[in-house]
C-alpha positions as CSV (number, residue, x, y, z in Angstrom):
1,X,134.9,107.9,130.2
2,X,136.3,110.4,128.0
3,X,136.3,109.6,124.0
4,X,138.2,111.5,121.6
5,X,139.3,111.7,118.3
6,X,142.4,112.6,115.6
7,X,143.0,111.9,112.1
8,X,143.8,108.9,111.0
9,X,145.6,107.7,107.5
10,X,145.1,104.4,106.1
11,X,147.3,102.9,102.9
12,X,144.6,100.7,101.9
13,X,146.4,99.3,99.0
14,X,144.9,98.9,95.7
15,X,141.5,101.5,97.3
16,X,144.5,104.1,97.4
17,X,144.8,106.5,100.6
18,X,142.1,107.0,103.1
19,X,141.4,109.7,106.1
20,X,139.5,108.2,108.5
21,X,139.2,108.8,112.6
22,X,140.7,107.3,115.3
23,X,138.6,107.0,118.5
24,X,139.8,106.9,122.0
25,X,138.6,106.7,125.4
26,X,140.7,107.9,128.2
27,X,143.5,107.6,126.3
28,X,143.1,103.8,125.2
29,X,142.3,103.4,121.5
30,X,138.6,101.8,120.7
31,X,138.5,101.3,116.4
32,X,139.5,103.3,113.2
33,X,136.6,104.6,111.4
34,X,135.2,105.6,108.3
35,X,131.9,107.1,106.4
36,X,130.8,107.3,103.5
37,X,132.9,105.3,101.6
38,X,131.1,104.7,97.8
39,X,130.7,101.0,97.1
40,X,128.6,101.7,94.0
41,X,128.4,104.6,91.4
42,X,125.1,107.2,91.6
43,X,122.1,105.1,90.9
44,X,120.7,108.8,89.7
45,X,119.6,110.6,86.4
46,X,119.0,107.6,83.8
47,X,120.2,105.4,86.1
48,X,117.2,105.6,88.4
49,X,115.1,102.6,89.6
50,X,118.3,100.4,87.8
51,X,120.1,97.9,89.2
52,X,123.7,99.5,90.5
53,X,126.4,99.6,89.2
54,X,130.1,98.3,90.8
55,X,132.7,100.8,91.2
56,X,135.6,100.5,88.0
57,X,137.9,97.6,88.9
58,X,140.6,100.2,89.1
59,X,138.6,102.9,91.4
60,X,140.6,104.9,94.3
61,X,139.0,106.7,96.8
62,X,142.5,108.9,97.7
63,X,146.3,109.3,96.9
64,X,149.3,110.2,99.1
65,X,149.1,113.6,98.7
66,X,145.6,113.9,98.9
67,X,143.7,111.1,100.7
68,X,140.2,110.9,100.2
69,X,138.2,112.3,103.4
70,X,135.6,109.8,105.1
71,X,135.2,111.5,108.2
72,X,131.6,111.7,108.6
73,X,128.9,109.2,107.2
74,X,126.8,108.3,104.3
75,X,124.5,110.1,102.3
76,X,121.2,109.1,102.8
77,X,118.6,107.6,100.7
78,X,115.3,109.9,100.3
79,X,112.2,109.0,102.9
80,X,109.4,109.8,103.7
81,X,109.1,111.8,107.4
82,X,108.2,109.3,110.1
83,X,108.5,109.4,114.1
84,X,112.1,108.5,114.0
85,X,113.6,111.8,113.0
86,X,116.7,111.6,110.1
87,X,118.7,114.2,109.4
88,X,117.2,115.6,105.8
89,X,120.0,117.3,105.2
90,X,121.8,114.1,104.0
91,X,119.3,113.2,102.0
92,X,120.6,112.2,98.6
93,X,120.3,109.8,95.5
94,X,124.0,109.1,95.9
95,X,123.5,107.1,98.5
96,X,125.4,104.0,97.8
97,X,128.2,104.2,100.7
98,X,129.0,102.4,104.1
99,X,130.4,103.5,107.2
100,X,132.9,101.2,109.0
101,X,134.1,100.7,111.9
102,X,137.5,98.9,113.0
103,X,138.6,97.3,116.4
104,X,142.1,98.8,117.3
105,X,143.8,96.2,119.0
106,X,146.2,93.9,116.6
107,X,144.7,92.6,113.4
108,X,144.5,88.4,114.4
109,X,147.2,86.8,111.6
110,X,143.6,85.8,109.3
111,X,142.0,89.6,109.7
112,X,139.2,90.6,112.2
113,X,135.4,88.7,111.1
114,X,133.3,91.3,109.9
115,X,129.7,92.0,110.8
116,X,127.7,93.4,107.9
117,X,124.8,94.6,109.3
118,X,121.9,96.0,107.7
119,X,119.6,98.9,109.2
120,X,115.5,98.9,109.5
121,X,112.9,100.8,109.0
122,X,110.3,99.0,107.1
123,X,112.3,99.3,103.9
124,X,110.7,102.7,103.9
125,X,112.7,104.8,105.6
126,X,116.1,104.4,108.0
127,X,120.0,105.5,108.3
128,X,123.3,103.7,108.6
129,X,124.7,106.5,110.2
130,X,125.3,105.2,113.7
131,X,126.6,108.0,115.7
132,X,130.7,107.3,115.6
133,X,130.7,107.1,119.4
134,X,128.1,105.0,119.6
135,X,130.3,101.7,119.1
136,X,132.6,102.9,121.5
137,X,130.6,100.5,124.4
138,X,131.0,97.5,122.1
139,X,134.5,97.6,121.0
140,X,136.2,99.0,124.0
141,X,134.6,97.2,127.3
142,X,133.1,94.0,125.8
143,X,134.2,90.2,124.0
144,X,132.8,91.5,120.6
145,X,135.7,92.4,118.4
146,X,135.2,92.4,114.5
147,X,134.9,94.9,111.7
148,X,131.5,96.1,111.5
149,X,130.1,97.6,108.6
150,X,126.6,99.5,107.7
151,X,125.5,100.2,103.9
152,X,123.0,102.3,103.2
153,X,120.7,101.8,100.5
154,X,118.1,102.7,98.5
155,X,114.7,102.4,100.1
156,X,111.0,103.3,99.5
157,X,110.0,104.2,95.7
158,X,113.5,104.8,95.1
159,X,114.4,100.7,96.0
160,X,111.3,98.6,95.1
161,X,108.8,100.5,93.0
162,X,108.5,98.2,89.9
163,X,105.6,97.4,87.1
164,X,105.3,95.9,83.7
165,X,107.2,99.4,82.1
166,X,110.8,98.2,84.4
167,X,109.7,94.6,83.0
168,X,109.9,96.2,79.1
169,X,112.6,97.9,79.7
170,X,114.6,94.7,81.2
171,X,113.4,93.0,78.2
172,X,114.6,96.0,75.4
173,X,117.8,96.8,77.5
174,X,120.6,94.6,78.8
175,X,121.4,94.9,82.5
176,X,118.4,96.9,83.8
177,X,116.7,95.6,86.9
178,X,112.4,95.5,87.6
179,X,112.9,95.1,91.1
180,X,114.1,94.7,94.1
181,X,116.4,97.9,93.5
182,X,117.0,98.0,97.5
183,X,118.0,94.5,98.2
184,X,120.8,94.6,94.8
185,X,122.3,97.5,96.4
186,X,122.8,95.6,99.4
187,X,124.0,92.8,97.6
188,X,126.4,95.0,95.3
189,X,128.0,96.6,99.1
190,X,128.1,93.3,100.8
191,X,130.4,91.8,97.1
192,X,132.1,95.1,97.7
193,X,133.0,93.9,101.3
194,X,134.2,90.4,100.5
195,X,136.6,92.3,97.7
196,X,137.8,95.2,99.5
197,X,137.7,94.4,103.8
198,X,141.0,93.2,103.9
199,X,142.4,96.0,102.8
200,X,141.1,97.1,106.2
201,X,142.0,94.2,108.0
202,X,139.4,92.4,107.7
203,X,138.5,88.7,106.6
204,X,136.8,88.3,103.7
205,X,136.0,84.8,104.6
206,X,135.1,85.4,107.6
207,X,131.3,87.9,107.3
208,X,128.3,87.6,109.2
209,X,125.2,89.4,108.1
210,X,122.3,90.9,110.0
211,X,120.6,93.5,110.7
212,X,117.3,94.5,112.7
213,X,113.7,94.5,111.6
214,X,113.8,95.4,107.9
215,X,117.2,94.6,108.0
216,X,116.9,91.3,109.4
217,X,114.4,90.8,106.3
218,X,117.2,91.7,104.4
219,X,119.5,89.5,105.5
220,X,116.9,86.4,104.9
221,X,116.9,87.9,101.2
222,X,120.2,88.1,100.4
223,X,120.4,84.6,102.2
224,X,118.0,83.4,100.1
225,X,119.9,84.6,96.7
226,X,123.1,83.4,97.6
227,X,121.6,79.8,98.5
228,X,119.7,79.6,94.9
229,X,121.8,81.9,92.1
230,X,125.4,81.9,94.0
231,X,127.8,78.6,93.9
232,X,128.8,77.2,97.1
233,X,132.8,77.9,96.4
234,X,131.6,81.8,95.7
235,X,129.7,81.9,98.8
236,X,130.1,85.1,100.9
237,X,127.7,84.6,103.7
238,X,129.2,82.4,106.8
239,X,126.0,83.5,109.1
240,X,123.0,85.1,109.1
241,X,121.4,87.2,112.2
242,X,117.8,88.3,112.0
243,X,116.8,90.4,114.9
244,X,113.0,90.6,114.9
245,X,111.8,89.5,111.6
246,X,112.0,86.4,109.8
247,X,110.8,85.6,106.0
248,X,107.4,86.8,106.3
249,X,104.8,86.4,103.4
250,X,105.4,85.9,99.9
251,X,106.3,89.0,97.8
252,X,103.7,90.3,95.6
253,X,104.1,89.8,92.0
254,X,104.7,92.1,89.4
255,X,100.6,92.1,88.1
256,X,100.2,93.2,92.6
257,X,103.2,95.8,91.7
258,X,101.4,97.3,88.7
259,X,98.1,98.6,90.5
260,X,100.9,100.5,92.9
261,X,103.1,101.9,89.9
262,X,99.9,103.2,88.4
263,X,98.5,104.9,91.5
264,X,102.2,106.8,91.8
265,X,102.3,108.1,88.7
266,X,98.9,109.1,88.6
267,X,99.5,111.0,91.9
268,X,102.3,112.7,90.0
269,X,100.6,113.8,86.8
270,X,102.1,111.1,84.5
271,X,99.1,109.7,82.3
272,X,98.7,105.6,82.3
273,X,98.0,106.0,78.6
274,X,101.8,107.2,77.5
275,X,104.0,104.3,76.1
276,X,106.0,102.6,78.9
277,X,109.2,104.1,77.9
278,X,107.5,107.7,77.9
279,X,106.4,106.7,81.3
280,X,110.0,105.9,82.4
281,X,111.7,108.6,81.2
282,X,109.7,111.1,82.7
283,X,109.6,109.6,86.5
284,X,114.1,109.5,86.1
285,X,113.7,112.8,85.1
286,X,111.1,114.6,88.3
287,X,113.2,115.8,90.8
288,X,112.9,113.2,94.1
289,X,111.3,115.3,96.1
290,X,108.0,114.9,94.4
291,X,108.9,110.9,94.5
292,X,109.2,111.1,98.2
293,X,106.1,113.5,99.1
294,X,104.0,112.0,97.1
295,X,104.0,108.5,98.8
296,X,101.9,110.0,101.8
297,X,98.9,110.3,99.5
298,X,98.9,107.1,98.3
299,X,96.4,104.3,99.0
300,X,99.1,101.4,98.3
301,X,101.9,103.5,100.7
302,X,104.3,100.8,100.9
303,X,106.9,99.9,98.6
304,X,108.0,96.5,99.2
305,X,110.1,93.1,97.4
306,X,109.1,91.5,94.1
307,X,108.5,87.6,93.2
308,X,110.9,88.1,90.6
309,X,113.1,84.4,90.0
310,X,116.1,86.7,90.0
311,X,116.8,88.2,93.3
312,X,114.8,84.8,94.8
313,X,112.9,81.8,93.2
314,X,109.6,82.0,92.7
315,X,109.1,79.2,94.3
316,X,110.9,79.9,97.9
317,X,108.4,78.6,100.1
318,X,107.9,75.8,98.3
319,X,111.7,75.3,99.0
320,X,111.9,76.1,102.2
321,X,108.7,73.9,102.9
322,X,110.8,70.9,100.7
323,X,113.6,71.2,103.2
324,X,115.4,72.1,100.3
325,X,116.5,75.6,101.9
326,X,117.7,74.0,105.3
327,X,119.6,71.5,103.1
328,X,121.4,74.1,101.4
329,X,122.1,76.1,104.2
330,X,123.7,73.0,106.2
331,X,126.4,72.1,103.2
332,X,127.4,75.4,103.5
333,X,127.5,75.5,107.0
334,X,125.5,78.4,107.7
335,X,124.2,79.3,111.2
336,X,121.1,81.2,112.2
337,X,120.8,83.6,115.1
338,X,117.3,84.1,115.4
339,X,114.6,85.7,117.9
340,X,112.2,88.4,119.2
341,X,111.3,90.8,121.8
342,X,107.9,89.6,124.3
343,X,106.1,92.6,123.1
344,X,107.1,92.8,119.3
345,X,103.8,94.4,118.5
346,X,103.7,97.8,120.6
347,X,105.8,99.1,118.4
348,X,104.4,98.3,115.0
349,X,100.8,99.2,115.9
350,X,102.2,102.9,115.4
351,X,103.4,102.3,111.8
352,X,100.6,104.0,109.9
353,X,97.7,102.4,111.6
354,X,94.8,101.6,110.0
355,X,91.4,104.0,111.1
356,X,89.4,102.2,113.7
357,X,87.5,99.7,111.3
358,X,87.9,96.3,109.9
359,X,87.9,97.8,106.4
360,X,90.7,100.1,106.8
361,X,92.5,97.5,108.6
362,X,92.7,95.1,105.6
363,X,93.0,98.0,103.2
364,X,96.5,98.5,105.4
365,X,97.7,95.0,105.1
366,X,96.8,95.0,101.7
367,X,99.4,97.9,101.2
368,X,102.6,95.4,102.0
369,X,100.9,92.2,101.3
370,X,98.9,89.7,98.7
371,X,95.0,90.2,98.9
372,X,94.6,86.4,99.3
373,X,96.8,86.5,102.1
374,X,95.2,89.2,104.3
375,X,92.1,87.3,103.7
376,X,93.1,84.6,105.0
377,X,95.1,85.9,108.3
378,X,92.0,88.5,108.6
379,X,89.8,85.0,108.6
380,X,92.2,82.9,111.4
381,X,91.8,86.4,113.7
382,X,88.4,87.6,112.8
383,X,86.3,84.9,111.5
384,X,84.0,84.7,108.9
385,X,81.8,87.5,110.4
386,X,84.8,89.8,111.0
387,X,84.6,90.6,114.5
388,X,87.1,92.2,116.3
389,X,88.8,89.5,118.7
390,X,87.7,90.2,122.6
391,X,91.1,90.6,123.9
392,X,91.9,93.7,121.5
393,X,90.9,97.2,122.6
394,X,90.4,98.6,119.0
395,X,91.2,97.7,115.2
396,X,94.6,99.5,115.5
397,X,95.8,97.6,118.8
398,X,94.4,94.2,116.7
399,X,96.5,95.5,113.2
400,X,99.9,95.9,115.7
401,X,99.4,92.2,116.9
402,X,99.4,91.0,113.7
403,X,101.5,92.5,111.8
404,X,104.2,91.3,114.8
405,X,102.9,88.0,114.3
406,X,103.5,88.2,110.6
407,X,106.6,89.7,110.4
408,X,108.4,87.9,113.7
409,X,106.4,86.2,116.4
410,X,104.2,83.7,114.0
411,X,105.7,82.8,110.4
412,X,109.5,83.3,112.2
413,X,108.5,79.7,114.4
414,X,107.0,78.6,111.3
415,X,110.2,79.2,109.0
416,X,112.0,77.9,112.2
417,X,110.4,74.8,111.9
418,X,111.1,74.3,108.4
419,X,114.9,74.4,109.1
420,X,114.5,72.0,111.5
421,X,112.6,69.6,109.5
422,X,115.2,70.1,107.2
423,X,118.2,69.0,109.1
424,X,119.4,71.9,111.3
425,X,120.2,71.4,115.1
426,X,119.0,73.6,117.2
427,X,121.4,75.3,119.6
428,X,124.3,74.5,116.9
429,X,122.7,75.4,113.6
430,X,119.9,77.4,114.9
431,X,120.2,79.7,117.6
432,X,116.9,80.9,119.0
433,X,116.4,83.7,121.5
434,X,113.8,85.8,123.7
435,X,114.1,88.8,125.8
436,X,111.2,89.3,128.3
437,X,113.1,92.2,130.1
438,X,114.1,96.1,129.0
439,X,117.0,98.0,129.7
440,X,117.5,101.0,131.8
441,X,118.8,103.3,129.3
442,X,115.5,102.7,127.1
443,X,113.6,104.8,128.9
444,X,114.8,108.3,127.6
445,X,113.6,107.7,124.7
446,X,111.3,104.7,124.5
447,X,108.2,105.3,127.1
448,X,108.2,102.3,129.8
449,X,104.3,101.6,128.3
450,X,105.6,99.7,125.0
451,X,107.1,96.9,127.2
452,X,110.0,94.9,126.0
453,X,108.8,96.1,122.4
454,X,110.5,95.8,119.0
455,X,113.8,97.3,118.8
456,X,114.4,97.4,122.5
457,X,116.8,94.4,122.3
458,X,118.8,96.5,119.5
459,X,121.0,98.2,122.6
460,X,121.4,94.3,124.3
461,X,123.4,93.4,121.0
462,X,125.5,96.4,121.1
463,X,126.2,96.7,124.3
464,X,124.2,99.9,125.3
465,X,125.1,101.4,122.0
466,X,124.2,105.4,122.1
467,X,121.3,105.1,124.1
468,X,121.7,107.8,127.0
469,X,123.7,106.3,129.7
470,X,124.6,102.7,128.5
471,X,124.0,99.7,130.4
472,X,123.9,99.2,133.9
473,X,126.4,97.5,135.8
474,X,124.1,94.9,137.4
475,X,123.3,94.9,133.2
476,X,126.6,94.0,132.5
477,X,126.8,91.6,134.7
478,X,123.1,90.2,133.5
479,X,124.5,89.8,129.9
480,X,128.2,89.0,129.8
481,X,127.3,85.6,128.9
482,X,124.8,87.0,126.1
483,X,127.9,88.8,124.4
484,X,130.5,86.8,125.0
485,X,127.7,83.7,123.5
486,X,127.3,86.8,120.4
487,X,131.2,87.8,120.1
488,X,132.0,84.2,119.6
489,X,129.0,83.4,116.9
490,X,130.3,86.8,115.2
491,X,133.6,85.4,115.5
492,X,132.8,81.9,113.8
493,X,133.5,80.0,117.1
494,X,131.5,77.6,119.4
495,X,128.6,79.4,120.4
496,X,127.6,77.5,123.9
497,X,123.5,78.1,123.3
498,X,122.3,76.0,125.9
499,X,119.2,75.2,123.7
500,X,118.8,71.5,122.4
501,X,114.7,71.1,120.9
502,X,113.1,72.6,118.5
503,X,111.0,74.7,121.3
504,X,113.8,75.8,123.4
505,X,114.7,79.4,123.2
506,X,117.6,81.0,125.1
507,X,115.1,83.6,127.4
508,X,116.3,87.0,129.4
509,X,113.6,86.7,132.1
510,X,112.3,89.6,133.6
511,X,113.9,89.3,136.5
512,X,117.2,89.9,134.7
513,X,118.2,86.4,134.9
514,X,119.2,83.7,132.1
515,X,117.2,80.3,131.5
516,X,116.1,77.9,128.6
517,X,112.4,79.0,127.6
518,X,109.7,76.0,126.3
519,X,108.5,78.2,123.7
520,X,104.5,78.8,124.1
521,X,103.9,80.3,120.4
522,X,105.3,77.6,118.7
523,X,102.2,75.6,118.1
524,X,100.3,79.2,116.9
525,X,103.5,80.0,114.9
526,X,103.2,76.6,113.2
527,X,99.2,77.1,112.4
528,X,99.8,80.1,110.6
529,X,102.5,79.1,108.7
530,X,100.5,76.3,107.1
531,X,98.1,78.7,106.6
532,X,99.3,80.5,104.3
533,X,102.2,79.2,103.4
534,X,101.6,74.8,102.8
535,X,99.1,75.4,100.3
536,X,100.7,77.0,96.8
537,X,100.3,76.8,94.0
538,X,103.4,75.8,91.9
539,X,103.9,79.0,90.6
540,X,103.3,80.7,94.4
């Protein structure tokens, strides 16, 4: 297969003029696309650490004579260096864009459904800059056809560093955000969407939203604020798909978030004894660079959500827990696609690992989570004398299994159950998966030793995506069902699951076949879940 492309000029109404690409394979069209189109203005200079800002009701982005050029991708938000390589030449504060890609067969009479999908990396780091090709797989040869669309957004310090000086400011100045920077920008794009996709063709009542890892986090977040501080007739999300992470642990609160904002600007020469406004002013005005290499030093490393009652409640757990959360999602009709890889935890066991001791172990998990927390996981895996568990090699291999547990294998059941409880059906509201087997084209770039790890299943979704030689045919064959089952929830159609208890899980088994899985990790999924999260207090 040969793909090509050639300009390609959109009237997109009231957005003005765009030049985009056309892609081709052999001749045949495959989708329209275009990068780095703003959905925000530059969260930069004073406007650092704020909550963004939508574009001016009246924005263009190009004119007849001169349409505006999205030809290449978004600019991309600031990180720290990590195994997964990113292009630093894009790095940039001005990150606030998507990329978007569009089938090229007719537009169906309502528009195409869209799939808003949100990138991972830990909320750390991470790109929505898909190669343009790489979507050629999944638009041209299989049943998926919808607008998909990839925001990036601020990460890091950059999109959840907060502290009593952002709560002041909030207080003194109308507008201003202390937290949770990342998750409004992805909120902000995904409004932006519903307003603008069907000047592309698209169905603005039509969006799924997703992503993978971090992103899949994300998406439960911006599930979660549309269920509690959205009405139901201004609802945007029709379904939710969470590859590989679930809702995880309760989000620290802002007294957690202050030891972390004082240890950053310690490490970059700003003295805890200014006034908070001093403090402020002088972190909008270092250049980023310093914000980004600075990180590595730090004791607290990761920057992560706030319990804020205004991007969530407060009390969320206590909802979901209630049933309240499954209630809301069911008169709204939402659906859950939901699951994980066998071997989640090979993977995150190389995401700055702890040092080979118990100590530096909880010292990690206290970077992303509560103290009372980690003590009481540490406690269910360690006990009370704090010994290493007899089937794990070292404290590093023991820190990967749990922080898969945490983030997917364990509180995902848990959260599962709750929905359940709640009043969703499985197979029809709740769609549950498991993929014991790996794909061919993985092994370029993922070593055969990590298993069916996380983000292995990423290239099952998207139909071999850009990973070196695609699927297999035999793979094809192996997964047709799987995508047409995905290009039909995407869609908004009957998905055909197959699953019908609370255990089942829709399973790719090793051996490449499909079957219905009596889920083994349910009762350990459900154990930690009351563990740490059926005992709160009302406050959380």
């Amino acid at each position: 297969m040969v793909a090509s492309e050639e300009r390609y000029i959109l009237d997109a109404g009231s957005l003005g003029v765009l030049e985009g690409l056309a892609i081709s394979s052999d001749g045949i069209p495959d989708f329209q696309y275009f990068g780095g189109l703003p959905y925000a203005l530059p969260p930069t200079g004073q406007h650092r650490f704020r909550t963004p800002r939508k574009l001016p009701s009246d924005y263009t982005y190009g004119t007849k004579e001169s349409p505006g050029r999205f030809t290449r991708g978004c600019k991309v938000c600031p990180q720290p260096l990590s195994r997964v390589r990113v292009d630093t030449c894009l790095f940039d504060e001005d990150c606030l864009q998507l990329n978007i890609w569009i089938p090229a067969g007719d537009t169906p009479t309502e528009g195409w459904p869209v799939f808003f999908y949100l990138h991972g990396g830990f909320l750390q780091r991470g790109t929505a800059n898909w190669k343009i090709m790489s979507l050629v797989p999944l638009l041209s040869e299989s049943a998926f056809q919808a607008i998909v669309v990839l925001p990036a957004y601020r990460l890091n310090a950059l999109g959840f560093l907060t502290g009593d000086a952002f709560v002041a400011e909030a207080d003194a100045v109308h507008g201003a955000s202390f937290g949770n920077m990342g998750f409004w920008d992805q909120r902000t794009a995904l409004e932006w969407v519903h307003r603008s996709i069907a000047n592309f063709g698209g169905n603005p009542g039509n969006i799924t939203v997703g992503g993978y890892s971090a992103g899949a986090y994300s998406a439960f977040h911006q599930l979660t604020h549309e269920l509690y501080y959205v009405p139901a007739e201004k609802n945007i999300i029709k379904r939710v798909f969470m590859l590989s992470n679930g809702p995880g642990l309760r989000a620290k609160n802002i007294g957690q978030h202050q030891t972390q904002f004082e240890e950053f600007i310690e490490k970059l020469g700003i003295p805890c004894d200014l006034d908070e406004k001093e403090k402020l002013a002088r972190l909008r005005q270092l250049p980023y660079q310093q914000l980004i290499d600075v990180q590595a030093k730090m004791k607290v490393s990761e920057f992560r959500p706030l319990c804020d009652d205004t991007f969530h409640p407060r009390d969320l757990f206590l909802q979901i827990n209630s049933g309240d959360f499954a209630h809301r999602m069911k008169v709204r009709g939402i659906t859950l696609l939901s699951g994980e890889c066998r071997d989640e935890h090979t993977i995150y066991r190389t995401w700055r690992p702890p040092e080979d001791s118990f100590d530096s172990l909880q010292a990690r998990l206290c970077a992303e989570y509560s103290e009372d927390d980690v003590a009481k996981i540490l406690n269910l895996y360690c006990g009370p004398k704090k010994e290493l568990p007899a089937d794990c090699k070292n404290w590093t291999h023991l820190f990967g299994r749990i922080y898969a547990d945490i983030q997917v294998h364990y509180l995902q059941r848990g959260f599962h159950n709750k929905l359940i409880q709640g009043g969703l059906e499985p197979g029809k509201d709740l769609l549950r998966y498991r993929f014991d087997r790996r794909l061919k084209c993985l092994d370029a770039t993922m070593p055969a030793r990590l298993g069916v790890s996380h983000s292995s299943d990423v290239p099952i979704w998207l139909w071999g995506s850009d990973f070196p030689g695609g699927l297999t045919d035999q793979e094809k064959i192996w997964l047709k069902g799987w995508n047409e089952e995905f290009a039909a929830f995407v869609a908004g159609e009957k998905v055909n699951w197959g699953t019908t208890g609370p255990r089942q899980m829709r399973r790719w088994r090793a051996d490449g076949e499909t079957d219905i899985w009596e889920d083994d990790r349910w009762e350990k999924g459900l154990e930690m879940w009351d563990l740490v999260h059926m005992e709160l207090p009302s406050n959380e």
